[in-house]
MARTOR-422422 format. One record per residue (C-alpha): residue number from 1; chain; x, y, z. Coordinates in Angstrom, 1 decimal, decimal comma. Layout:
BEGIN
k c u v w
NUM A X Y Z
...
END
This chain:
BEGIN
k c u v w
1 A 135,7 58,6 87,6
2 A 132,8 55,7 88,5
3 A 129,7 56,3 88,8
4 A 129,7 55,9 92,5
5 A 132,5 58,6 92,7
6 A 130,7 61,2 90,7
7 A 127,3 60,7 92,7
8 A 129,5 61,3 96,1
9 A 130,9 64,6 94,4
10 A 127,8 65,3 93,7
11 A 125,9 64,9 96,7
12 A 129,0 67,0 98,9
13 A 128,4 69,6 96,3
14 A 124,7 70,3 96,9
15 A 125,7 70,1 100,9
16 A 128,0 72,5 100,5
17 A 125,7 74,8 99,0
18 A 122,7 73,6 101,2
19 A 125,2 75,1 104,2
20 A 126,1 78,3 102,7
21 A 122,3 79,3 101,6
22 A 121,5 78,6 104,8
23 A 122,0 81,4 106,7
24 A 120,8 83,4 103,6
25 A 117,1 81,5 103,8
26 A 116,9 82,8 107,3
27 A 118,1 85,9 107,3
28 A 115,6 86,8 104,4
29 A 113,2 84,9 106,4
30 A 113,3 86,9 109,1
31 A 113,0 90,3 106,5
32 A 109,8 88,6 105,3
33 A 108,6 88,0 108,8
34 A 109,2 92,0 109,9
35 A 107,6 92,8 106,6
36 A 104,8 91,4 107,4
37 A 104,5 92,6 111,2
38 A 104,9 95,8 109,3
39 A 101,2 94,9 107,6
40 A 99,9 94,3 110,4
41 A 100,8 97,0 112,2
42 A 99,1 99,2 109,9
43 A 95,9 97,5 111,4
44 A 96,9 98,8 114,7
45 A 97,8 102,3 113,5
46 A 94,6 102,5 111,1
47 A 92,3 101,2 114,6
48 A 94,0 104,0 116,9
49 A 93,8 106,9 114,2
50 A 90,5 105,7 113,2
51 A 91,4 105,9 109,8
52 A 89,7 102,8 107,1
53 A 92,3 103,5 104,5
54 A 95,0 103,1 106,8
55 A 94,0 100,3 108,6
56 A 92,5 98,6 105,3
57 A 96,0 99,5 102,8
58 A 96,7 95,9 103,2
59 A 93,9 93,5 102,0
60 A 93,9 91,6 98,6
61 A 90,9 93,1 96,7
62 A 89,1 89,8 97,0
63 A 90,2 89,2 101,3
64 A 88,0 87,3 102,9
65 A 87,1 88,7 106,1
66 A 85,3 88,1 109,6
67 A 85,4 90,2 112,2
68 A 84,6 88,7 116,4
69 A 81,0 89,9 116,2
70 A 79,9 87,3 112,9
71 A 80,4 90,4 110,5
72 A 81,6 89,0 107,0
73 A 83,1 91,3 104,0
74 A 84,5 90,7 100,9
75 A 87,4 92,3 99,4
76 A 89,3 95,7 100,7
77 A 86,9 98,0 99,2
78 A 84,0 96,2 101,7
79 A 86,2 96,2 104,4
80 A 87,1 99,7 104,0
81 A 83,7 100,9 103,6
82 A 82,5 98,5 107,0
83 A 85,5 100,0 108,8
84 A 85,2 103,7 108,0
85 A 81,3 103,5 109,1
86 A 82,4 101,7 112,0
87 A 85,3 104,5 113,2
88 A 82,1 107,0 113,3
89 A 80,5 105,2 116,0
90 A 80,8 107,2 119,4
91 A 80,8 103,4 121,0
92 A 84,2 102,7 119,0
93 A 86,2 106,2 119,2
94 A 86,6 105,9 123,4
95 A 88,4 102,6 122,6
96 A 92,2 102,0 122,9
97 A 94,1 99,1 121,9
98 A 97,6 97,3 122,4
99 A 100,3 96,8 119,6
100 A 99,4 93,5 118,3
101 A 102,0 90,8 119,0
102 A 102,2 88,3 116,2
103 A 104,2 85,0 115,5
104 A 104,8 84,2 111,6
105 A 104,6 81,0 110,0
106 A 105,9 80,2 106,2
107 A 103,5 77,6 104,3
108 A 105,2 78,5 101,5
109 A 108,1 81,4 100,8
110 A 105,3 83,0 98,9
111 A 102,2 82,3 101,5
112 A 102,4 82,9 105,2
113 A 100,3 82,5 108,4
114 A 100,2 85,5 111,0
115 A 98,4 85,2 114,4
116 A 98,2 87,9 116,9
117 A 96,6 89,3 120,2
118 A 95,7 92,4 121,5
119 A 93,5 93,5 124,5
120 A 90,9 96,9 123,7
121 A 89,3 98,8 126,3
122 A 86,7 101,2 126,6
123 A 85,0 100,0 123,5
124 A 81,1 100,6 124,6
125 A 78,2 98,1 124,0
126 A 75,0 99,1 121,4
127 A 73,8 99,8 125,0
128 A 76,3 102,3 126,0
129 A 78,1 100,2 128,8
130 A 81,7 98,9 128,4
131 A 82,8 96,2 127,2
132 A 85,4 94,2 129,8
133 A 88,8 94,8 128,2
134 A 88,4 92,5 124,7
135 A 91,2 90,3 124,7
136 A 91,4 89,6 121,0
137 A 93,1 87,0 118,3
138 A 93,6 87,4 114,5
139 A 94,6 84,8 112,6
140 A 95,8 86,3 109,0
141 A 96,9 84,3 105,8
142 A 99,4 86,6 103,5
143 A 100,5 86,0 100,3
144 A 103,2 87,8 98,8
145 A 102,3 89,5 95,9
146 A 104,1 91,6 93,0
147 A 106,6 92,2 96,0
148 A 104,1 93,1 98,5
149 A 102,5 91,0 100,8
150 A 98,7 91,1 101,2
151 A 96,2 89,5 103,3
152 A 94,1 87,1 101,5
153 A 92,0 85,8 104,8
154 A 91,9 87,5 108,5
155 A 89,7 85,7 111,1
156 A 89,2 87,8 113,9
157 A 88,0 86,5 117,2
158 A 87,5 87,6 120,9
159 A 88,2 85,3 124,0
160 A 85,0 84,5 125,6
161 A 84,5 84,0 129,5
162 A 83,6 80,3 130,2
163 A 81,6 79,7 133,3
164 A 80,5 76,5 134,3
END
């Protein structure tokens, strides 16, 4: 067989298999994807229980971490600690939140970016008043981990009012 023969063979070979792992790749990238909606729905439930561990199970234990008021922790035992402060404070317990809704995005099969939104209300000021219903963005990087996947970075932010 020439040269040019086996390099054709070759090539329709890897197609083949290219085709056939396709729907394979997606299918487990859609498993990844819920996975990690799953993680960050235990956010949500840890936020509407008030409950740090819950909403904290999740971090790597060096996460970098920034909440939409400046506040910056490091690592899920800081966040945990910040959070379960925070859920005693008779401004946060009137609040309720949405289910976030999140799109996924694969750097890598091992490393993905997550952003959501969700609006709060009823979250009071250090004044007392309410806050106009927060409309809210994270933007998480996960990387999978022993099986599990982690966040490694979540940026938290709140839309702002612009007036001219």
């Amino acid at each position: 067989m020439s040269y040019r023969l086996k390099l054709l063979v070759a090539v329709i070979f890897m197609a083949i298999n290219i085709v056939i792992a396709l729907p394979g790749i997606a299918a487990d990238k859609a498993s990844e994807a819920a996975a990690i909606k799953e993680v960050i729905s235990h956010w949500d439930v840890g936020w509407n229980l008030f409950d740090a561990k819950v909403a904290a199970q999740d971090y790597a234990d060096d996460t970098d971490w920034i909440n939409s008021f400046g506040v910056s922790k490091k690592g899920k035992a800081e966040i945990q600690q910040f959070l379960d402060k925070l859920f005693k404070s008779p401004k946060i317990t009137p609040r309720k939140s949405t289910p976030s809704t999140s799109t996924i995005r694969f750097i890598r099969p091992d490393i993905a970016v997550a952003s959501s939104y969700r609006e709060t209300i009823e979250q009071k000021t250090n004044s007392g008043d309410v806050y106009p219903t927060r409309k809210t963005r994270d933007l998480r990087v996960l990387v999978l981990d022993k099986g599990k996947w982690v966040i490694t970075s979540h940026l938290i932010a709140d839309e702002k009012e612009v007036k001219p």
